[in-house]
N, C-alpha and C positions, 0 to 999 in steps of 0.2 A: 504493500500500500504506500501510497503519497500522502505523508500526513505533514502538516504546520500547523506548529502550536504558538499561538501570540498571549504575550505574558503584558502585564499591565504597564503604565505609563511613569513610574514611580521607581521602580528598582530594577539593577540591571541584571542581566543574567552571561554565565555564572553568576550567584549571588555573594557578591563581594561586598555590598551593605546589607548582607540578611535577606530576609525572608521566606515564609516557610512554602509558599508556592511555586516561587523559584525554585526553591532549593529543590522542590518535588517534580515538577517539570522538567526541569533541566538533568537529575537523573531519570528519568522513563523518558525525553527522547533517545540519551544515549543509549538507554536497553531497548527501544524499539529500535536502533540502528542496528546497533547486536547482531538483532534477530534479523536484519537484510531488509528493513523497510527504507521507504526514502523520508530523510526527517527534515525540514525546513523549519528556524526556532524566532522567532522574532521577538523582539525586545527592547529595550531601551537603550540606546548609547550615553556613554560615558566617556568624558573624557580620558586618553589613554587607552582607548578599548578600538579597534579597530573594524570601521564600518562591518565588515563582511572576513570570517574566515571558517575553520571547520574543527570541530573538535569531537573526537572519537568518533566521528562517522554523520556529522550532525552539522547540517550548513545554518552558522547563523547569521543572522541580517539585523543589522540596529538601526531603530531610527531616533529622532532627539524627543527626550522626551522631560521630565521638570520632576524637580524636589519636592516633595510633597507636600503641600501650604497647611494651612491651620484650619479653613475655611472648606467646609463641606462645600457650598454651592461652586468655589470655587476648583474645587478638586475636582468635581463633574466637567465642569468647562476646559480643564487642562487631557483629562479623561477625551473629550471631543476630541481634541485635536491632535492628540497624540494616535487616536483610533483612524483619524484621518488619514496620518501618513502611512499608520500600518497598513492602509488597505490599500493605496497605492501600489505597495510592494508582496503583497498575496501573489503568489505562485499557486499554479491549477493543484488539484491535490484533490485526493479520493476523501480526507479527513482534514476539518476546522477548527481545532478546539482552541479555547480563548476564554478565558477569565474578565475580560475589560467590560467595564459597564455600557458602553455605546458602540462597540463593534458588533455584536451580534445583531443589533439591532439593523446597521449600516446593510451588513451583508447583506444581499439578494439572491446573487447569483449562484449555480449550485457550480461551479466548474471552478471554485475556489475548494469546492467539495462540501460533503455532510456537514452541517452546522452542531456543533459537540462545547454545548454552552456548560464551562465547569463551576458552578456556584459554589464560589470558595467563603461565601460568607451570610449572612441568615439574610433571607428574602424578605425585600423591603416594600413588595409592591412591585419589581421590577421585570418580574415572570410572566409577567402578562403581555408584554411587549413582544417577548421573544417567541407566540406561536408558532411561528413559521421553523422555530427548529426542529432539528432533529430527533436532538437528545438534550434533556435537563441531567445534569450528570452531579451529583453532590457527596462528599465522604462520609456520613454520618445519616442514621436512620433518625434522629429529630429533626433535622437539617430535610431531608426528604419529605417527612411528613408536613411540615411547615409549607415548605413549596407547593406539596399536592392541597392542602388546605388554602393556599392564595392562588390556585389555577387547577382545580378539580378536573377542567376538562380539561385537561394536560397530563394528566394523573399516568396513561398507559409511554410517556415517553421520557418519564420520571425515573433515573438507575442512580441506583447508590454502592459507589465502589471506593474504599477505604482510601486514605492514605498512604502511602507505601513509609517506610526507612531509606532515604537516600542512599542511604551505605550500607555495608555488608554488618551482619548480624556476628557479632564475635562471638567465641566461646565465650561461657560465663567464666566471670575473672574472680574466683577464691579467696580468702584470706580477709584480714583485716583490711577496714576505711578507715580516712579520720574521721572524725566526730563532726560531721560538718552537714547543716541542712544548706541546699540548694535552691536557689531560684536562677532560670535560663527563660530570658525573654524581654520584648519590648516595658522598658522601667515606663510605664503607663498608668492613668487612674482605673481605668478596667481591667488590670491585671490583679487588682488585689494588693499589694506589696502594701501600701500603707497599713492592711489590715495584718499582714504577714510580719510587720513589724510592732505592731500594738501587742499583739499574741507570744513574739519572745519576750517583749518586755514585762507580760505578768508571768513569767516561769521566773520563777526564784533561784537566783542567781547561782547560790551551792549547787542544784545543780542543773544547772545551762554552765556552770564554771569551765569544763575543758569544752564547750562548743561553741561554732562559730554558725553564722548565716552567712551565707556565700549569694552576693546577687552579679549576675551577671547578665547584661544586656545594654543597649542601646538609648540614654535619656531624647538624645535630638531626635526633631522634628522630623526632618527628611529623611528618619532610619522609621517614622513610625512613633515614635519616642513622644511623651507628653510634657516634653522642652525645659532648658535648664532651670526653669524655674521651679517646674515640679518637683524635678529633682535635689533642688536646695530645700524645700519645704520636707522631701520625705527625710533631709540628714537633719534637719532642725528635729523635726519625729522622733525622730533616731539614737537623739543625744542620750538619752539616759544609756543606752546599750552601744555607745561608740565602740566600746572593744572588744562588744562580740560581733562586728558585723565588717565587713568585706565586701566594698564595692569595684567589681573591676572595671566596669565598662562595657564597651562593646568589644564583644568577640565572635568575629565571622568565619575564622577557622574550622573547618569540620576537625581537625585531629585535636586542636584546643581545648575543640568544646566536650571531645569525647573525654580527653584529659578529666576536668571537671566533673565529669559525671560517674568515672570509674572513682572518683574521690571520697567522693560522699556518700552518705549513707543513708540518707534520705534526700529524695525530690520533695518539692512543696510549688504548688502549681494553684496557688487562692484566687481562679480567675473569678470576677464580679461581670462577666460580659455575657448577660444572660441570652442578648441576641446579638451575641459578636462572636463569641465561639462555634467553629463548627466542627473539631475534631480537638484539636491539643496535639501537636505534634510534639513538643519538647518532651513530655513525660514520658510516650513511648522511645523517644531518642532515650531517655534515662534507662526507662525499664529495660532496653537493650542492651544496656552496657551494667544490668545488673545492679541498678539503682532502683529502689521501689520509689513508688509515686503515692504522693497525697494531696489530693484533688478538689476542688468546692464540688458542688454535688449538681451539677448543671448535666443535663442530660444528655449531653454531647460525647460527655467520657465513658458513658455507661457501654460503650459499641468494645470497650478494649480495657476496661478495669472492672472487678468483680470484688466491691467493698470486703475488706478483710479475708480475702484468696488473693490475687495478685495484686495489689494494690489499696489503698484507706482512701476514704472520702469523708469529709466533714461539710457541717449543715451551713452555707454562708449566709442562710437565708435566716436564722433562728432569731431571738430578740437581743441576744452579742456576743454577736459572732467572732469578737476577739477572743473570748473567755471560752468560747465553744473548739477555738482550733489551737488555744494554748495548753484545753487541757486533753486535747487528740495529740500536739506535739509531746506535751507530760508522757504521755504515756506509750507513745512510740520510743522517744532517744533513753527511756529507761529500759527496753525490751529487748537486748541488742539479736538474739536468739529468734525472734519471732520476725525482726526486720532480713538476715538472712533468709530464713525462711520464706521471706514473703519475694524476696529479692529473685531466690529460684523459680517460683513458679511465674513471676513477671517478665521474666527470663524467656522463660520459653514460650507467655506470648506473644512478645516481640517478634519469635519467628515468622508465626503468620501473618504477618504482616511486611513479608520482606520484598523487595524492589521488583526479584522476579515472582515472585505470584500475584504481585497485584498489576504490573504490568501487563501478562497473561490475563489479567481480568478485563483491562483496559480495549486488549488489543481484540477478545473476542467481541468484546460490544460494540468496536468499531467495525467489526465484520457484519456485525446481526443486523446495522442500520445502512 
């Protein structure tokens, strides 16, 4: 098959400032090259990044595309025009898939190929537009339902196929961590983190004494990020617990971040984004690399964690919810036996979820349509 995948207006691909769409696209083209498909990737240019070259089998094309503003209505209008130039540059192709909010819409013609609209984020109204596709295509079985509930009659071209692991699923890695709770992801107000920080600070300090909170991710704007300001406000937050907490930054490295994650001993994932989340990839990156995951209880993560088998979830919804995941962290970093344990079974189901089977998921739906 002829497939081209066009990724959003904002981040470029390879994903050198982050992202977890990228990051997933950009490995399943290269496995659909693998496999002897023709892959055409289009994207946003960056400077330093060169218009058009190929990598792993995988021709990609950039075009110019903007930083990400502060301003919804204005994000839409940069969204236009950067969908503008993509479609310019559309190559004929058996398969279209494309995450951008105003390309699907643009497209007409089928000899750019099957229209394969991947809703990588909770349906806001915008599914109605896109009749004419082919396939509503979304990672998460609440994420599906939502869409089939705002476009009923659209219900039978509705497919819900997982996220994959970018990377290769290691063996699980044995022996002692440090004592370190993790956060990996955009430092945002929907990610939780001010509430993930209220929660160490009632755990008493004897013993939180040998542990650390490890946050690592992205504050600015154009990474996603909820801007330096936010971020001097969460260290003001912070101040009582300055020396158990550990802020690096952003880190876009896949082998970095894997670093971090074979570290720790617990994931902590307190997303507040009740219609922003559609899967969580970070936790499964953790639970890959044999870090157990503890999750708010939004129903996105239910498709790949199973409360107390391979992973904990706490209520963010309860009447305070500090005190409700200070005393779920209490009672995990005292358990160190029950977190291996729990570390194994999350272990292995990261497997299923690995780049080739879900790829092979991908590629038979792009045959069925």
């Amino acid at each position: 098959m002829k497939i081209t995948i066009v990724q959003g207006a904002f981040l470029p691909v390879p994903p050198l400032m982050g992202g977890a769409v990228e990051k997933i696209w950009f490995a399943l083209g290269k496995e659909f090259a693998r496999r002897g498909h023709e892959v055409v990737h289009i994207s946003r240019h960056c400077e330093g990044m060169p218009r058009e070259e190929v990598i792993e089998g995988v021709r990609h094309v950039r075009v110019r595309g903007f930083d990400a503003p502060g301003s919804l209505v204005v994000l839409k209008g940069l969204d236009l025009l950067y969908s503008l130039r993509a479609l310019r540059v559309l190559p004929e192709a058996d398969i279209l898939v494309t995450n951008t909010f105003w390309l699907p819409f643009l497209v007409r013609s089928k000899r750019y190929g099957k229209l394969y609209v991947h809703a990588a984020r909770y349906p806001k109204g915008q599914m109605r537009f896109y009749a004419h596709a082919d396939r509503l295509q979304t990672v998460s079985q609440p994420i599906k339902e939502a869409i089939v509930r705002e476009v009923p009659q659209l219900a039978s071209k509705v497919r819900c196929i997982p996220n994959p692991l970018p990377g290769a699923v290691p063996a699980l890695a044995l022996g002692a961590r440090e004592k370190q709770l993790l956060y990996v992801g955009r430092i945002h107000p929907e990610k939780g983190i001010a509430l993930l920080i209220d929660a160490v600070a009632l755990i008493p300090e004897e013993q939180f004494a040998d542990w650390k909170l490890v946050v690592v991710g992205p504050a600015e704007s154009k990474y996603g990020g909820g801007g330096e300001g936010y971020l001097a406000e969460l260290k003001r937050r912070a101040e009582k617990i300055s020396n158990r907490i550990v802020w690096t930054g952003a880190v876009f490295d896949a082998e970095r971040l894997d670093a971090f994650y074979r570290s720790a001993s617990l994931f902590v994932y307190p997303s507040l984004a009740e219609k922003g989340e559609t899967f969580g990839l970070a936790p499964l990156e953790a639970m890959a690399q044999g870090c157990p995951a503890l999750v708010s209880n939004l129903d996105c993560f239910r498709d790949f964690i199973d409360e107390d088998v391979n992973g904990f979830v706490f209520d963010h919804r309860s009447a305070h919810p500090a005190q409700t995941l200070a005393a779920k962290l209490q009672e995990l970093i005292g358990d160190g036996k029950r977190l291996s344990q729990t570390a194994a079974l999350a272990h292995r189901t990261a497997g299923e979820f690995s780049l080739e089977r879900v790829a092979g998921q991908y590629l038979e739906d792009f045959q069925s349509i």
